[in-house]
N, C-alpha and C positions, 0 to 999 in steps of 0.2 A: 856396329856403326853408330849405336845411338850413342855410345857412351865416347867415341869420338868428338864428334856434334857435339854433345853435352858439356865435355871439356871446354873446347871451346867457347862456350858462352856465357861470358862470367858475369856478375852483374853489374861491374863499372865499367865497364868496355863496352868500344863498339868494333863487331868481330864481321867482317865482309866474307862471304866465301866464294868465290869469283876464277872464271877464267881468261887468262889475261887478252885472251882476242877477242875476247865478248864488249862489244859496245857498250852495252850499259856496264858492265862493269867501270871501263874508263871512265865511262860518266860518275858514278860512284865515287869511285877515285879520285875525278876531279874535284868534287865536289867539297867529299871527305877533307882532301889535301889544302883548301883553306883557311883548316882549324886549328889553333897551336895546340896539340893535344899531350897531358902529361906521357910520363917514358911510360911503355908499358899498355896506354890506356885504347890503342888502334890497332886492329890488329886483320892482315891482311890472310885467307886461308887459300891457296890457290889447289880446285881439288883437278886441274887438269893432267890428265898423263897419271894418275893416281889409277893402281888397281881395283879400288876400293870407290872408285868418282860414281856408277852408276848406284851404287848402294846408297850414297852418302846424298844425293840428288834425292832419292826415294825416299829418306828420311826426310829429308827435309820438305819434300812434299807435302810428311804426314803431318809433319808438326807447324807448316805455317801455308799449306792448301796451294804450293807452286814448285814445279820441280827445276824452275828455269835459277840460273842465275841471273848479277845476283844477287844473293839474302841476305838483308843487311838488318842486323840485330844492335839494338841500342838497348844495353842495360837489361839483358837477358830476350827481350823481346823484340820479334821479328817485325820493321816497320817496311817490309816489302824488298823492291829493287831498285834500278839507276833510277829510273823518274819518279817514286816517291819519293828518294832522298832530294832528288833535286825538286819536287816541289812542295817538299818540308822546307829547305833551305830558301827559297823564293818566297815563301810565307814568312820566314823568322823565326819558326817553328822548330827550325832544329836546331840552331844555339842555345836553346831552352832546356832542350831535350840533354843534351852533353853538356848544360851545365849541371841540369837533376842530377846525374849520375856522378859528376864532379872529373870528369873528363878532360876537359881544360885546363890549361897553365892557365 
């Protein structure tokens, strides 16, 4: 599983892992969705209906101390779920952050 995860997480991306009935995901998503972000550089993982989801939750657990969705990684690292993204993006704080990474068109 880690080495799943671990694909996933590149260092100029920002990689959501999310399932799609989960609220804060949408909010995420919402949030996410008003960045113009280069091809390639957003990248949505949906681990619902996966056989492999409780595993893949557990991991992520280990690696960023929450098993909830979801886990929204900016540039390799884990900066939480829906409402810290939304209150990165309410600060200004997160155009900052996706332009470090070069994220952005």
């Amino acid at each position: 599983m880690a080495d799943f995860v671990q694909a996933q997480i590149k260092g100029d991306q920002v990689v959501v892992f999310l399932k799609p009935s989960c609220p804060y995901c949408v909010l995420a998503k919402d949030v996410l969705s008003k960045y113009s972000f280069k091809s390639g550089h957003l990248n949505f993982v949906d681990i619902s209906g996966r056989d492999d989801m409780g595993a893949i939750q557990d991991y992520l657990q280990n690696i960023t101390g929450a098993r909830t969705v979801p886990r929204v990684f900016i540039g390799g690292e884990c900066i939480g779920g829906g409402s810290d993204v939304q209150g990165l993006d309410n600060s200004g704080k997160l155009k900052g952050m996706l332009q470090k990474i070069g994220a952005l068109q």
